[in-house]
C-alpha distance (Angstrom), angle and dihedral (degrees) to the residues before:
residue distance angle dihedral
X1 . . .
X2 3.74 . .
X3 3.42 127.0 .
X4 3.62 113.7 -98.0
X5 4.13 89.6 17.6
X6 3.43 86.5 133.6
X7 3.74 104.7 54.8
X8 4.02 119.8 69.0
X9 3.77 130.6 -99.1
X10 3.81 112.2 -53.0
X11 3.79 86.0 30.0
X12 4.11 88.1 -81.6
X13 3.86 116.2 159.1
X14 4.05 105.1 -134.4
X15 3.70 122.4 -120.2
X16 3.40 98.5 -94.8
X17 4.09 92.2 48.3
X18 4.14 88.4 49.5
X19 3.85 77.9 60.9
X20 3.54 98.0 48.2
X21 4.22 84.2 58.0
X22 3.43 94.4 39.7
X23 4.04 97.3 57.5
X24 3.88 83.4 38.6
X25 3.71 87.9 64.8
X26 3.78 94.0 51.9
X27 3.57 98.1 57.0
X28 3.53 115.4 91.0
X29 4.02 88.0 -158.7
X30 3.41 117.1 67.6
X31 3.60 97.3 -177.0
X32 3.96 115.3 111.0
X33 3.90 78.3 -12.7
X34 3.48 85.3 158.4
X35 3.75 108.5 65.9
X36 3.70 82.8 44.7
X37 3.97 89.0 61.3
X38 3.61 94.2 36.3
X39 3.80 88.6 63.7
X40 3.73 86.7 43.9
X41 3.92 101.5 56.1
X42 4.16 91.3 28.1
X43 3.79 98.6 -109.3
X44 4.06 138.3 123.8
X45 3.97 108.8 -90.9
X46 3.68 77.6 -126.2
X47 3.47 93.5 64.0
X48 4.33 89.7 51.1
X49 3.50 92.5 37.3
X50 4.08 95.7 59.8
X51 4.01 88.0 47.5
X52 4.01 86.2 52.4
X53 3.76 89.1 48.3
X54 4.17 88.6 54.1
X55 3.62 90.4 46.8
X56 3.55 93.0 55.0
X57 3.98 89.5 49.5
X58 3.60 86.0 51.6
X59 3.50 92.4 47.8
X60 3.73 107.2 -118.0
X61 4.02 97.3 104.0
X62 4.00 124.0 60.0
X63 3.97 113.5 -142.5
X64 3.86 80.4 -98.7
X65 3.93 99.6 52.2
X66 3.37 97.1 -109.1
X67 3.93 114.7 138.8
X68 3.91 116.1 -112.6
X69 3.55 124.8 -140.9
X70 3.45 92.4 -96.5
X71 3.69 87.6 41.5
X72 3.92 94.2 53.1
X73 4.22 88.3 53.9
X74 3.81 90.8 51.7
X75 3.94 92.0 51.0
X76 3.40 92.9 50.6
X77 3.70 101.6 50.3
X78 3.70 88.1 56.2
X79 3.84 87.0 47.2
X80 3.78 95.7 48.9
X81 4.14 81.5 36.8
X82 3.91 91.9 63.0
X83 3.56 102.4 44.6
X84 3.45 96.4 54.9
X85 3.95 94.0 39.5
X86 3.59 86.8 56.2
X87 3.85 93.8 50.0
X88 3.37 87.9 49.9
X89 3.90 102.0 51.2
X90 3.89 82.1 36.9
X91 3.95 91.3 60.5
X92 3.44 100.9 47.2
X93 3.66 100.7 52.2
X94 3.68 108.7 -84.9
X95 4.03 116.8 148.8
X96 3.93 122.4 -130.1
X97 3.98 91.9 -98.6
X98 3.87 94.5 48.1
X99 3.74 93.5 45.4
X100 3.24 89.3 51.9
X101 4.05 95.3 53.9
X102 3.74 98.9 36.9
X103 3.74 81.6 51.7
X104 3.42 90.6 68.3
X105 3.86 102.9 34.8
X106 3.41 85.7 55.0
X107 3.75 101.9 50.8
X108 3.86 94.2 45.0
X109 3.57 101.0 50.9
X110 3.85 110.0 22.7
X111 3.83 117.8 75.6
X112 3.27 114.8 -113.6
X113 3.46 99.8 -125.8
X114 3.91 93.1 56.6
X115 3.90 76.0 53.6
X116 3.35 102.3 62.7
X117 3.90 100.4 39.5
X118 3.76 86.2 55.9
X119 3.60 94.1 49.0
X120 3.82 87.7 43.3
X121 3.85 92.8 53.6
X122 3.99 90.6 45.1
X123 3.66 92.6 56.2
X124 3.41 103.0 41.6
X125 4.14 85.8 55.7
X126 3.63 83.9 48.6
X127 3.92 96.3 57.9
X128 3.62 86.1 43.4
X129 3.88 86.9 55.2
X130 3.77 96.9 45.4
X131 3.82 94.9 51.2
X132 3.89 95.1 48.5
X133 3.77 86.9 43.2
X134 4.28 87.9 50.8
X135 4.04 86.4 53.1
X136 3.64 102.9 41.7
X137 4.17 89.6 47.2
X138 4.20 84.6 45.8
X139 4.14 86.9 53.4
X140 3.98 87.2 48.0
X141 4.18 95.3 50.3
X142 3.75 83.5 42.5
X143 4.10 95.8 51.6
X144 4.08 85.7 37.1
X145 3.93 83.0 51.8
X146 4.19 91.3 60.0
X147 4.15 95.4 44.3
X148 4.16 88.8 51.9
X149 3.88 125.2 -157.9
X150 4.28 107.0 -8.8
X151 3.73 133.0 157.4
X152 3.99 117.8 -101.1
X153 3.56 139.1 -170.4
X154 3.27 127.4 -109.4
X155 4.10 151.8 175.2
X156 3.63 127.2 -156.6
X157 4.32 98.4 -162.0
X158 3.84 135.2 179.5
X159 3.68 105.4 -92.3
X160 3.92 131.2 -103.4
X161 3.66 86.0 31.0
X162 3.75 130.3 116.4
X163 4.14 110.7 -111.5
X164 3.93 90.0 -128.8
X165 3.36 94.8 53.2
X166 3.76 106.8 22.6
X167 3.72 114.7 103.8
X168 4.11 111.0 -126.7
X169 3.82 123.3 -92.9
X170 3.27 126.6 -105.9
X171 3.61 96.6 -116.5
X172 3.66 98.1 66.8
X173 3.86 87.9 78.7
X174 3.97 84.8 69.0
X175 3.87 94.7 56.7
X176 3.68 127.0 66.1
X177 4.17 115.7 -114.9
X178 3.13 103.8 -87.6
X179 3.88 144.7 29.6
X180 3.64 138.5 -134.5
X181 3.68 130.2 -133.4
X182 3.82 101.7 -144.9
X183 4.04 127.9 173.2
X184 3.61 121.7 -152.1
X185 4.18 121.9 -178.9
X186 3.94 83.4 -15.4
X187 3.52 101.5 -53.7
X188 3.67 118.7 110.4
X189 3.67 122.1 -145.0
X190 3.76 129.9 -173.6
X191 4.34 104.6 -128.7
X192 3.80 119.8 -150.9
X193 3.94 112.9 -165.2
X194 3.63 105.0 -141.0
X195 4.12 110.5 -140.5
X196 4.12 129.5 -169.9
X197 4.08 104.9 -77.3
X198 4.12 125.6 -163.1
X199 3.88 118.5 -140.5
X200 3.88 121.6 174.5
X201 3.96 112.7 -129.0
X202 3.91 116.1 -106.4
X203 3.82 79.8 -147.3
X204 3.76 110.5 57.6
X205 3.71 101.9 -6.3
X206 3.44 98.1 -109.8
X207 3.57 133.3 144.6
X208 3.67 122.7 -111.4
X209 3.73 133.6 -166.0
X210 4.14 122.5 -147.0
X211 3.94 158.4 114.8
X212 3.54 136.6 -85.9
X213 3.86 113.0 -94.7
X214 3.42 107.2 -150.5
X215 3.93 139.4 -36.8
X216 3.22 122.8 -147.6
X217 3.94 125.7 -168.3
X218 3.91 141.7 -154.4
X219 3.72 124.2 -98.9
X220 3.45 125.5 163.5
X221 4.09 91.4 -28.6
X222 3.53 99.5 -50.3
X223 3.60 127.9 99.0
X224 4.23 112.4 -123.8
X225 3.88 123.3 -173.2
X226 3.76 108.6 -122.8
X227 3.61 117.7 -125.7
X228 3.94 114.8 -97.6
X229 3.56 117.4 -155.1
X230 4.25 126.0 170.4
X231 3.82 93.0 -23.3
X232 4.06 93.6 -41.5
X233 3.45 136.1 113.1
X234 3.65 129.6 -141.6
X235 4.24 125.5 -143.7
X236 3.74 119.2 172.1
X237 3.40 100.8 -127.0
X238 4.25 77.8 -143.0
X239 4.03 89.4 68.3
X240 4.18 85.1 59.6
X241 3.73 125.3 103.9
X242 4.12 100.4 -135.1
X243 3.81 122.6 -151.0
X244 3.41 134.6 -166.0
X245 4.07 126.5 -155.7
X246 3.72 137.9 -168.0
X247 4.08 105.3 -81.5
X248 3.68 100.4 37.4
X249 3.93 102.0 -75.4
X250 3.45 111.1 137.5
X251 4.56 112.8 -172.5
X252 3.93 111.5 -167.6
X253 4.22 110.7 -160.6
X254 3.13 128.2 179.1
X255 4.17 128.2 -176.4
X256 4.22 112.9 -107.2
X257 3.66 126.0 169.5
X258 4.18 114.3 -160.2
X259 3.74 137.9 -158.2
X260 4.02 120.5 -165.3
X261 4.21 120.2 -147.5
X262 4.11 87.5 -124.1
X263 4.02 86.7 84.5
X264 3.85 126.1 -73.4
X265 4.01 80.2 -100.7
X266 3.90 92.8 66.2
X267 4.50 84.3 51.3
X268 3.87 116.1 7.9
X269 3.99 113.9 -142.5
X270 3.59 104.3 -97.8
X271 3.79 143.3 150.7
X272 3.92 122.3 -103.0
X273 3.25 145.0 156.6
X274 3.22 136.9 -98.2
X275 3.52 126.7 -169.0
X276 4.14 135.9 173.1
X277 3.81 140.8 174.3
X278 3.47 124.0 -121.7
């Protein structure tokens, strides 16, 4: 058997073999390491044991499992390799399953190299995006600085669909009509008055009368709970993705997700979007 005749074209491990490695590595013993993994990722220990045997030929695997130095560099690269492929099928629009395919497609029959470049380029666009992004949305909090506090409108829609389309949220019955763009110690927040909302029971049919619970709202990935003060609540206008259209309008939007004090029943938790126009 040739060296490598376990490995695809181009000498490329497949996705399931990059797992095989990659649950190798967690395992602090390496000792019959492979049945262990075998039960982990459903296969013979056979089946991991033969792909252990090529990476030793290949010289990433001592006779005793442990990683060489060479073998440690090409583990990483696939590490570093899948979490910015994911990011990258993430960001422009891919779902969990199809990430999780084209993932593999891509890291069996692409070359690596070609990889990374294109990953390379992608990012540094991205950067490029962010910082222009950062300055336009400081221009906007500057211009919404001169104008003061003023009423806006604004949209609170089922996310993943299209605003002219999308049909509104639930939660917008819990908020008065419009909002307010309010600044307090130079921070500007958009405010929501929260009103009395109706929901009929999934139980008995009955209508029920009560107030939003709590929203909470994206920043950087992580959910926060906006401040709620006398019936208002508080978004940092910084949290808000701001975009800017042909003619001058410019929509900010930002992801929330909402629970109402009539019972999670009467309004499930889940994520919308809202969206306003300064």
């Amino acid at each position: 058997m040739e060296k490598g005749a376990h490995l695809k074209r181009k000498n490329q491990p497949t996705m399931a073999q990059i797992q095989y490695v990659l649950e190798l590595d967690k395992l602090e013993k390496k000792k019959g390491a492979q049945g262990e993994v075998a039960k982990i990722c459903g296969v013979n220990a056979s089946t991991v044991y033969r792909f252990y045997k090529t990476c030793m030929e290949q010289g990433y695997l001592g006779e005793d499992l442990t990683f060489t130095k060479a073998g440690r560099v090409w583990i990483e690269r696939y590490k570093n390799l899948l979490t910015r492929l994911e990011r990258y099928l993430t960001d422009i629009g891919g779902t969990e399953d199809s990430v999780k395919e084209t993932l593999g497609n891509m890291l069996e029959n692409v070359d690596l190299y070609m990889l990374e470049l294109m990953l390379k380029d992608y990012e540094q666009k991205k950067s490029v995006v962010i910082s222009r992004k950062k300055q336009l949305n400081e221009d906007v909090i500057y211009n919404i600085k001169r104008y003061g506090n003023y009423q806006v409108k604004y949209g609170i829609y089922r996310l993943n669909r299209r605003p002219d389309t999308a049909s509104l949220s639930m939660a917008m019955h819990g908020f008065e009509e419009r909002a307010e763009i309010v600044w307090e110690e130079d921070t500007p927040y958009l405010v929501l008055r929260v009103k009395a909302l109706t929901a009929k029971s999934r139980l008995d049919g009955k209508e029920r009368i009560g107030y939003l619970d709590t929203l909470r709202y994206e920043d950087n990935s992580r959910l926060i709970v906006a401040r709620s003060e006398e019936g208002r609540i508080y978004i940092p206008i910084s949290a808000c993705e701001i975009h800017y259209y042909q003619g001058g309008s410019i929509v900010a939007k930002v992801p929330v997700t909402v629970t109402s004090s009539v019972g999670r029943q009467h309004m499930p938790e889940s994520t919308a979007l809202l969206l306003f126009w300064l």
